[in-house]
C-alpha positions as CSV (number, residue, x, y, z in Angstrom):
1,X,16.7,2.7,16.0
2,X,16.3,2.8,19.9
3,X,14.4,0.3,21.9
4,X,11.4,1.4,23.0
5,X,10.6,3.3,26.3
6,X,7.6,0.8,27.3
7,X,5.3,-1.7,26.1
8,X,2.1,-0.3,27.1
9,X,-0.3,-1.7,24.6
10,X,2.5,-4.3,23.8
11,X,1.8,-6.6,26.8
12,X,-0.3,-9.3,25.5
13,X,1.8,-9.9,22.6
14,X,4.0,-11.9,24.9
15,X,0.9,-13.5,25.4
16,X,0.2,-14.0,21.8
17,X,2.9,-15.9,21.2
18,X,0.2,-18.0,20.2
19,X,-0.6,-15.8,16.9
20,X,2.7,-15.2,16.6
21,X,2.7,-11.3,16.4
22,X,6.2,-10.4,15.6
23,X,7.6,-6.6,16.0
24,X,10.2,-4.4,15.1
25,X,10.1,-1.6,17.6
26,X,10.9,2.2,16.7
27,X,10.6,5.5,18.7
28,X,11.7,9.0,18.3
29,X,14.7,10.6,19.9
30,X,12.6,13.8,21.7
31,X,14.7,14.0,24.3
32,X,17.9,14.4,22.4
33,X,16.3,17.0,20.5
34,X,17.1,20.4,21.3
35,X,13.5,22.8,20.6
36,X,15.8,25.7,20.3
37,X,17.1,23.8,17.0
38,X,13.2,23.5,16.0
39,X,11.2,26.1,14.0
40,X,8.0,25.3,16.4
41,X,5.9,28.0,14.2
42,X,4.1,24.8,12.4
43,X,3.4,23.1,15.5
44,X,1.9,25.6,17.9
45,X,-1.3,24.6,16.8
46,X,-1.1,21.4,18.2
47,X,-0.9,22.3,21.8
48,X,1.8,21.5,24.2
49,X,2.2,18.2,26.4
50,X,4.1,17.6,29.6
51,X,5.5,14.3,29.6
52,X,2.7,12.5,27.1
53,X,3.1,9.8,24.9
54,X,1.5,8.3,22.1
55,X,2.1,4.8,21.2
56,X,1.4,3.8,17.3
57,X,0.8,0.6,15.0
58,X,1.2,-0.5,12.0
59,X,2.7,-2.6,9.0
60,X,5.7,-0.3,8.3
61,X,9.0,-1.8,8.8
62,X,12.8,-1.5,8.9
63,X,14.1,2.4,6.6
64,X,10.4,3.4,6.3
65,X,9.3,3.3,9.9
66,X,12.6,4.8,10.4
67,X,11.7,7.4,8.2
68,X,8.3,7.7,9.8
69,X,10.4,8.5,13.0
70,X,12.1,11.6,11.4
71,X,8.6,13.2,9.8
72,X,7.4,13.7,13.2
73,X,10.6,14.2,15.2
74,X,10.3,17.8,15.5
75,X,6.4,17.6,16.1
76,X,7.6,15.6,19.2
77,X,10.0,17.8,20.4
78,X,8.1,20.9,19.4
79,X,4.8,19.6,21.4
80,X,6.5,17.2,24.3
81,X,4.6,14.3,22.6
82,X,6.6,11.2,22.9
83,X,5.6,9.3,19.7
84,X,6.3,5.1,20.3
85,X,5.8,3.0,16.9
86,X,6.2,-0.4,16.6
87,X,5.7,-2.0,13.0
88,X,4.8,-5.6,12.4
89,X,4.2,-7.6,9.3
90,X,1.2,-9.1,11.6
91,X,-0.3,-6.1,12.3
92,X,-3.3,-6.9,10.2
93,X,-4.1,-10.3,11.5
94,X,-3.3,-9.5,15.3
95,X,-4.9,-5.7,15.7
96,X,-8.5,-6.8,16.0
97,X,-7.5,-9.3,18.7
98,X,-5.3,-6.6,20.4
99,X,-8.6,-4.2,20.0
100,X,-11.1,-6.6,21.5
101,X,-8.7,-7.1,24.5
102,X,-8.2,-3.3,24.8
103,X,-5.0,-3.6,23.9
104,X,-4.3,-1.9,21.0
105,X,-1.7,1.0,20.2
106,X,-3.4,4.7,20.9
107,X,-3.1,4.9,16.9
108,X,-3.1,2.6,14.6
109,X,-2.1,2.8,10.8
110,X,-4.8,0.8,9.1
111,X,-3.6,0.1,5.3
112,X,-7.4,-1.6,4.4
113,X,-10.8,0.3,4.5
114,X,-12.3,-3.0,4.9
115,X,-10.3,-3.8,8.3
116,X,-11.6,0.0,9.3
117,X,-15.1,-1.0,8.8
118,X,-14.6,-4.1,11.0
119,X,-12.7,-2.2,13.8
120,X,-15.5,0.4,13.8
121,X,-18.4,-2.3,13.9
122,X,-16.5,-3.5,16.6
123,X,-17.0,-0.3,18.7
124,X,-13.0,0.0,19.2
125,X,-12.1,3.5,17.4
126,X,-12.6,6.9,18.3
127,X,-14.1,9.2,15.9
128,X,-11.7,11.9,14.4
129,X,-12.0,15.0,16.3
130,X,-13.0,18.5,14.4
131,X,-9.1,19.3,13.7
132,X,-8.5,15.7,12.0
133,X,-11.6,16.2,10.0
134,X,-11.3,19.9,9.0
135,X,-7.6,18.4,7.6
136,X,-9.4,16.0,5.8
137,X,-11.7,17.8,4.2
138,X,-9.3,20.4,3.1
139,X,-6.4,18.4,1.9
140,X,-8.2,15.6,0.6
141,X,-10.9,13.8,-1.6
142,X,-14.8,13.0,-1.1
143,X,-13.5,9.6,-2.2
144,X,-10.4,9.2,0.4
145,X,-12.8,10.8,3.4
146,X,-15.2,8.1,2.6
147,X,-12.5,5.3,3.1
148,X,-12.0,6.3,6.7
149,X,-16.1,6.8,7.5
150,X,-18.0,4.4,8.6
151,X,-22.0,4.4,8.4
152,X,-21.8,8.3,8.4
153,X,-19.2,8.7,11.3
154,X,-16.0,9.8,10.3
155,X,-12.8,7.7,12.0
156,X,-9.7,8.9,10.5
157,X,-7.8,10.7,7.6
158,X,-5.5,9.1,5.1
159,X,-2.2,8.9,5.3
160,X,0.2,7.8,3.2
161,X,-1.1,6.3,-0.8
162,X,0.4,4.4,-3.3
163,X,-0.9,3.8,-7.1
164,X,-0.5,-0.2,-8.1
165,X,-0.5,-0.2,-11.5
166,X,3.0,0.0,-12.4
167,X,5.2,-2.0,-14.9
168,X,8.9,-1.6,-13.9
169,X,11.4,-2.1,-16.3
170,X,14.8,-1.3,-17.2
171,X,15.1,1.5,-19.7
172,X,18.6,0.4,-20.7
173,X,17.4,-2.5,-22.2
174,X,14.4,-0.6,-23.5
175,X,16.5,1.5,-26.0
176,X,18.9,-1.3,-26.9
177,X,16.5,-3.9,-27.8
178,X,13.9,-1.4,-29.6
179,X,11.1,-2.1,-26.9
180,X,8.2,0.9,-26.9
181,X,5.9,1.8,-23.8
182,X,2.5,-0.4,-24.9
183,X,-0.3,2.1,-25.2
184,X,-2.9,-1.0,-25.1
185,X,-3.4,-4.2,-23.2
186,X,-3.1,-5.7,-26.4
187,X,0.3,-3.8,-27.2
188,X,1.4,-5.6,-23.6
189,X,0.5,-8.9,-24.5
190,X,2.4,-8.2,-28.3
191,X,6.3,-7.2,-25.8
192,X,5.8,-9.7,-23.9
193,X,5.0,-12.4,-26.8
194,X,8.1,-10.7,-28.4
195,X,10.8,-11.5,-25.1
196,X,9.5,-14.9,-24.9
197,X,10.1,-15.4,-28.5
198,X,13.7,-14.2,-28.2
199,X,14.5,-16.9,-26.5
200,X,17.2,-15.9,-23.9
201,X,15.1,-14.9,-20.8
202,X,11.5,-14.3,-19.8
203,X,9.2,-11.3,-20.1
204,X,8.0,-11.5,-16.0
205,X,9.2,-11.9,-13.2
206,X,6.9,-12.2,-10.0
207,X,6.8,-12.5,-6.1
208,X,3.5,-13.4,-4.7
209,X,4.8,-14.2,-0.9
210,X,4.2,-12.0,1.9
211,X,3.5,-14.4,4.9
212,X,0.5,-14.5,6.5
213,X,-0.9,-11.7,3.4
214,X,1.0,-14.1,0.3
215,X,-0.8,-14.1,-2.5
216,X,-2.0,-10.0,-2.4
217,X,0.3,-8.7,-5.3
218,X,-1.3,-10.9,-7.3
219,X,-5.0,-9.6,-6.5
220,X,-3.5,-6.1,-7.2
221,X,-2.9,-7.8,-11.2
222,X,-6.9,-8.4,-10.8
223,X,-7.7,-5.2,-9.6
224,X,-5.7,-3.5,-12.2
225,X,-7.6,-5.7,-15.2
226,X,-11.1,-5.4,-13.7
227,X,-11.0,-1.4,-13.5
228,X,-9.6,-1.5,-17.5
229,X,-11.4,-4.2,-18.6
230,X,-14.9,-3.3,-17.1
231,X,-14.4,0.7,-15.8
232,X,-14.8,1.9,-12.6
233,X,-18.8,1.4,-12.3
234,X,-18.3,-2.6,-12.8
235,X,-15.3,-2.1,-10.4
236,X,-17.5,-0.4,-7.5
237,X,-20.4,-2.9,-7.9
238,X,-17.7,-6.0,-7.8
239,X,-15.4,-4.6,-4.7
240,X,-19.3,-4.1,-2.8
241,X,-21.0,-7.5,-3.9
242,X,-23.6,-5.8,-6.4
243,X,-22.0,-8.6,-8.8
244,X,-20.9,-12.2,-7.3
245,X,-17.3,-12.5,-7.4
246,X,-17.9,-15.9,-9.8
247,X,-19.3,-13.1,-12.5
248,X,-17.9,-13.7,-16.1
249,X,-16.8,-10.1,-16.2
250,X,-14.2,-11.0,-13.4
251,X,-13.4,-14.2,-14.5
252,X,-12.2,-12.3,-17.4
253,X,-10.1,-10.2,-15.9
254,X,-8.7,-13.2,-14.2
255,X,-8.1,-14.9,-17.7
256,X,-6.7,-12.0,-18.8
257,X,-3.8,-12.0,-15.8
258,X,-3.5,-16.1,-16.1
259,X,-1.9,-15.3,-19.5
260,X,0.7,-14.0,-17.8
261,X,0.8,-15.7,-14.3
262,X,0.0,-18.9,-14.8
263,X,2.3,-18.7,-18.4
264,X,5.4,-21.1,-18.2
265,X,6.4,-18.9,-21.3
266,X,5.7,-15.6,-19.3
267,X,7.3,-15.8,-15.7
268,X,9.4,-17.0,-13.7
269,X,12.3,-14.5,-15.0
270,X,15.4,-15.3,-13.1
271,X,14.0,-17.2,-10.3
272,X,12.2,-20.5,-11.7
273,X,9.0,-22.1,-13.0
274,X,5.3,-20.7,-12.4
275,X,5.4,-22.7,-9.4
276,X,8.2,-19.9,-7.4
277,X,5.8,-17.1,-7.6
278,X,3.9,-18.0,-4.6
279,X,7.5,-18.8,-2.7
280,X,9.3,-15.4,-3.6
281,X,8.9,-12.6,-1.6
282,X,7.2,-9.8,-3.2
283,X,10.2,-7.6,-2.1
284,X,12.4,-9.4,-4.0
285,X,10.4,-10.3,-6.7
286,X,11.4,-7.8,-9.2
287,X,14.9,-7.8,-9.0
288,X,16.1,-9.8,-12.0
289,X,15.2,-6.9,-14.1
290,X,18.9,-5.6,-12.8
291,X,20.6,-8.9,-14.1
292,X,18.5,-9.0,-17.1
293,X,16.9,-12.2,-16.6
294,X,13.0,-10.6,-16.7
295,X,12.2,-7.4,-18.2
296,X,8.7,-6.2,-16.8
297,X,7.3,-6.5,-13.3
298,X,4.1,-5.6,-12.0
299,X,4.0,-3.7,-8.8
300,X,3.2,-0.4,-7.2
301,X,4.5,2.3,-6.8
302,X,6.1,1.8,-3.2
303,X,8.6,-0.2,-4.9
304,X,11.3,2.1,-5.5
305,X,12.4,1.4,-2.0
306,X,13.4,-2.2,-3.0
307,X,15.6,-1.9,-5.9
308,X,18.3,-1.0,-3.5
309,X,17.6,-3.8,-0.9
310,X,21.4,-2.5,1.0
311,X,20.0,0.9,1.2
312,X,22.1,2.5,-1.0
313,X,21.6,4.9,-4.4
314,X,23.4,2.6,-6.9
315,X,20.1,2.0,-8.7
316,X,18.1,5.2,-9.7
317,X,14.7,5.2,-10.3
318,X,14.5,7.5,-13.4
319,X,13.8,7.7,-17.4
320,X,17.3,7.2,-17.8
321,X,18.1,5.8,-15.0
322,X,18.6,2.3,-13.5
323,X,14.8,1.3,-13.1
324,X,11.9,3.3,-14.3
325,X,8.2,2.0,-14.7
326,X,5.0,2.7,-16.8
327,X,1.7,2.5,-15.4
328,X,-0.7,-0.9,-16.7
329,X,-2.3,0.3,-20.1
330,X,-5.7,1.1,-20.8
331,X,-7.4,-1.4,-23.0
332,X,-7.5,1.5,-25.6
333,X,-5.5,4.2,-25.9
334,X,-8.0,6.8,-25.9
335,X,-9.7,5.5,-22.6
336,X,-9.3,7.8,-19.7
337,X,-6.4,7.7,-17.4
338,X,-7.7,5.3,-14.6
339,X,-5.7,3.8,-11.5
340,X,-6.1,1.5,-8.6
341,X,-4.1,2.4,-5.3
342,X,-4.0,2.4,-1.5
343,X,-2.7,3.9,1.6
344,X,-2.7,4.0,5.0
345,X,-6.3,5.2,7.5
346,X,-4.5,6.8,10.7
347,X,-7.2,5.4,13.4
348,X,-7.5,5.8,17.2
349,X,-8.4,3.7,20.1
350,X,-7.6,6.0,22.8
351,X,-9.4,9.3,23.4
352,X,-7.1,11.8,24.5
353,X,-5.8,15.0,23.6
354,X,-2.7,14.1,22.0
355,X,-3.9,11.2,20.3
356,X,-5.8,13.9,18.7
357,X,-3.2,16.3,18.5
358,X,-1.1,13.3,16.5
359,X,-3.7,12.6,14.1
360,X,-4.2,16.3,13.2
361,X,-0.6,16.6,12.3
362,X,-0.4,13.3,10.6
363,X,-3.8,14.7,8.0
364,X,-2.1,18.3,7.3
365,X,0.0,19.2,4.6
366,X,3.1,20.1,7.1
367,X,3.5,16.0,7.5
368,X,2.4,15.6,3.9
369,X,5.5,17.1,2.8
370,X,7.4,16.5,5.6
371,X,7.7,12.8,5.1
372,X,7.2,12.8,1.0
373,X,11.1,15.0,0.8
374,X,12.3,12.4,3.1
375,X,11.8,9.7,0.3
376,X,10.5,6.7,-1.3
377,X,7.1,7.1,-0.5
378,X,3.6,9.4,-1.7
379,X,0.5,10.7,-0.5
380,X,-2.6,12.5,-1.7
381,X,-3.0,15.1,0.1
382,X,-3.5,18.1,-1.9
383,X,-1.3,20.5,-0.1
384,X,1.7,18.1,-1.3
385,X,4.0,19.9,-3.3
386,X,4.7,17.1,-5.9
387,X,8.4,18.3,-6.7
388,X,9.7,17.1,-2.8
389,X,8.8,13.9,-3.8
390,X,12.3,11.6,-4.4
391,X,11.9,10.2,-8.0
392,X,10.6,11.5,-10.8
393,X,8.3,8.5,-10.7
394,X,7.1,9.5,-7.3
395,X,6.5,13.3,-8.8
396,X,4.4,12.0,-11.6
397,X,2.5,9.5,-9.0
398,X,1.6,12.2,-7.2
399,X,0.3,14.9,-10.0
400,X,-1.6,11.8,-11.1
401,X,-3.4,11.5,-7.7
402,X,-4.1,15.3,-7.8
403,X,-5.4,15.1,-10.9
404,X,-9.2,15.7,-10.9
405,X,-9.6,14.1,-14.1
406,X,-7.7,10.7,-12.6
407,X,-10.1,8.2,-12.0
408,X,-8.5,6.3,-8.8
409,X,-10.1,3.7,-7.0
410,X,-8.9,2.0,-3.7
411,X,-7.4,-1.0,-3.7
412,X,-10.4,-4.1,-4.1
413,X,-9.2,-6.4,-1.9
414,X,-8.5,-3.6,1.2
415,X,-12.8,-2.7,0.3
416,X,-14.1,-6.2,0.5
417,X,-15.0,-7.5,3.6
418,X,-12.1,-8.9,5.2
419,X,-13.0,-12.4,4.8
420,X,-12.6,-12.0,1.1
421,X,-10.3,-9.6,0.4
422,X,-7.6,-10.6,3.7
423,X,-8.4,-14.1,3.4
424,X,-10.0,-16.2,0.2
425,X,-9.3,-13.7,-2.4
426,X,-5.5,-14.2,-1.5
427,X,-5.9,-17.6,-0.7
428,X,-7.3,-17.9,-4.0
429,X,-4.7,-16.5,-6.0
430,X,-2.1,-18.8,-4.2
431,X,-4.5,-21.8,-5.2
432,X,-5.0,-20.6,-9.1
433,X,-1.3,-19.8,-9.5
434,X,-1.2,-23.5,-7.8
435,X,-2.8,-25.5,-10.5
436,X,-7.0,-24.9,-9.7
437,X,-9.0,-23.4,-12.3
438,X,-10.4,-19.8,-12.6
439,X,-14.0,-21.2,-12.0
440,X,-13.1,-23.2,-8.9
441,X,-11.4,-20.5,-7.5
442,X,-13.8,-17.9,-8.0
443,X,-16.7,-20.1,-6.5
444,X,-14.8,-20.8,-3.7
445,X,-13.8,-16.9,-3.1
446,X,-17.9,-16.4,-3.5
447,X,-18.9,-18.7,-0.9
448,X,-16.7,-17.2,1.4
449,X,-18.4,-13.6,0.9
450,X,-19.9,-13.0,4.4
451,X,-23.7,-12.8,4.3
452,X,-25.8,-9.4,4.4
């Protein structure tokens, strides 16, 4: 990872101090690159650039930015676009105050459609040019194109996705202690009665802290129950306000997930009482399934990166591997294969021909599949080819996002206005885990819920 070229857009983060905006910096290595190495055939498309650069924002850190480096490598040395990312954990918090002060990256990767909505309100994005939406509307959804538009205008394609509905566990112990997949919601609640009866270690294990964004893994367990408890119709009018967020239907689903969550029987497998959720990170938050001190652990499908924390391949992500997961049961096991998920909108706030140029690349299939074969990570775009994907979790993930029989719906929290869903909802989860009461915290979360 090389130190970046410039600081452009970066210059009032020194300044910021105050918000404490932290970054990791990453860039790619065009000039090293040799285009007589490069098979430009894919990129010709895109123009050619003397000397441009693009800078680029966003919350991916550490292996995955530096994968994001390598899926556009040859697109930089192919097109003489010098690509400049810089991750930050704050990214969400600080990118509206960069924006307002016309200081934000060219491009920014914007992992909540709700943040969108605000930056575009805000009169700080470009709309997508004709390439970026001709990608779109080839290679993706009605649905996905709609969570980059904004009162009819069309800001940005999707980028990378995720589905958050997983249950890792370890499929070792599976087949030694007699443990089936559940089929139901109730057949979840019967394993998970069934390891806390045995005594020796507990069913869950959870991490709910992400700094400034602690408490979101456990809105994803909300998300999860609301769409299976109440289908997607009852989901829609919830994530949009057409129900209050204090309605009994999602103080059911909250009920439901404070079985587990707020269960001294349940969780804390391996790292301590119900208490430690909210003060382990959600990276590490599922690792005492390898020690066998928890045996199920709710979390997307992103997570394969984290069971080898060193960046090695001793733990495989397989049916008979190390780790393997099944996705969150329906309520019955005839109900239709539904999912929550999310993902990345790639917006701009510079108008210029390579921003442009950028952003169609990163909405074709090339990139698609360009970064999916570099591992740990999905998308749905349609012109993925699911078997370059690294796991045969991530293969399935992705034939279940192509599927048009898959009903998917984007992440609630990332839809609600961002005073809700970036702010009380979380809050409230941290507070409910805490001690307070569902009805307390869903009032609370409902007079937060910014007025029409």
């Amino acid at each position: 990872m090389r130190l970046t070229r410039h600081r452009r857009w970066m210059a009032p983060v020194v300044a910021a101090a105050a918000v404490g905006l932290a970054l990791t910096a990453c860039t790619g290595d065009v000039a090293e690159q040799d285009a007589a190495d490069v098979d430009c055939g894919d990129y010709e498309q895109y123009g050619t650039f003397d000397g441009a650069e693009v800078t680029v924002g966003g919350t991916i850190l550490d292996l995955e930015a530096d994968r994001l480096n390598e899926s556009w490598a040859d697109f930089e040395t192919c097109t003489g676009i010098s690509v400049e990312y810089q991750g930050s954990s704050e990214f969400e918090a600080q990118i509206a105050v960069l924006a307002e002060g016309g200081n934000a990256p060219d491009v920014g990767f914007v992992p909540q459609p709700g943040l969108m909505n605000r930056l575009a309100a805000g009169g700080w994005l470009i709309p997508g040019s004709e390439a970026v939406e001709a990608n779109t509307d080839e290679f993706w959804s009605a649905d996905w194109k709609q969570y980059g538009t904004f009162e009819d205008t069309f800001y940005g394609a999707p980028l990378m996705a995720s589905i958050k509905g997983y249950i890792w566990y370890s499929p070792a112990e599976f087949e030694e202690k007699g443990y089936e997949i559940p089929a139901t919601l109730d057949d979840l609640t019967a394993l998970s009665e069934q390891i806390a009866a045995e005594g020796d270690h507990k069913p869950w294990c959870v991490g709910l802290e992400s700094g400034e964004a602690t408490g979101w893994p456990g809105t994803d367990w909300v998300e999860d129950y609301m769409l299976r408890l109440h289908g997607a119709d009852v989901y829609d009018q919830w994530v949009t306000h057409g129900i209050p967020f204090n309605d009994p239907q999602v103080a059911e689903a909250f009920d439901a997930v404070g079985a587990y969550l707020k269960s001294e029987d349940m969780v804390n497998g391996g790292i301590g009482d119900v208490s430690t959720e909210i003060t382990e990170a959600f990276q590490t938050g599922g690792l005492p399934i390898l020690d066998g001190t928890c045996s199920l652990h709710h979390q997307a499908s992103f997570y394969e990166t984290f069971w080898n924390p060193e960046g090695g391949d001793e733990n495989v992500v397989a049916s008979d591997g190390t780790v393997f997961a099944f996705l969150l049961p329906p309520e019955n096991a005839d109900d239709p294969l539904s999912v929550t998920g999310g993902g990345e909108i790639v917006v701009a706030f510079r108008d210029a021909e390579e921003v442009e140029a950028f952003r169609a690349y990163l909405s074709s299939d090339t990139w698609a599949n360009n970064r999916v074969s570099l591992g740990g990570v999905i998308s749905a775009n349609k012109g993925l080819d699911p078997q370059v994907a690294s796991s045969e979790l991530l293969t399935q993930s992705i034939e279940i996002l192509q599927d048009p029989e898959t009903t998917f719906r984007f992440d609630g929290s990332d839809l609600m206005p961002g005073a809700v869903g970036a702010d009380s909802f979380w809050k409230g989860i941290v507070a409910w885990v805490g001690g307070e009461s569902t009805q307390q915290v869903l009032d609370t979360i409902e007079s937060s819920w910014p007025a029409s």
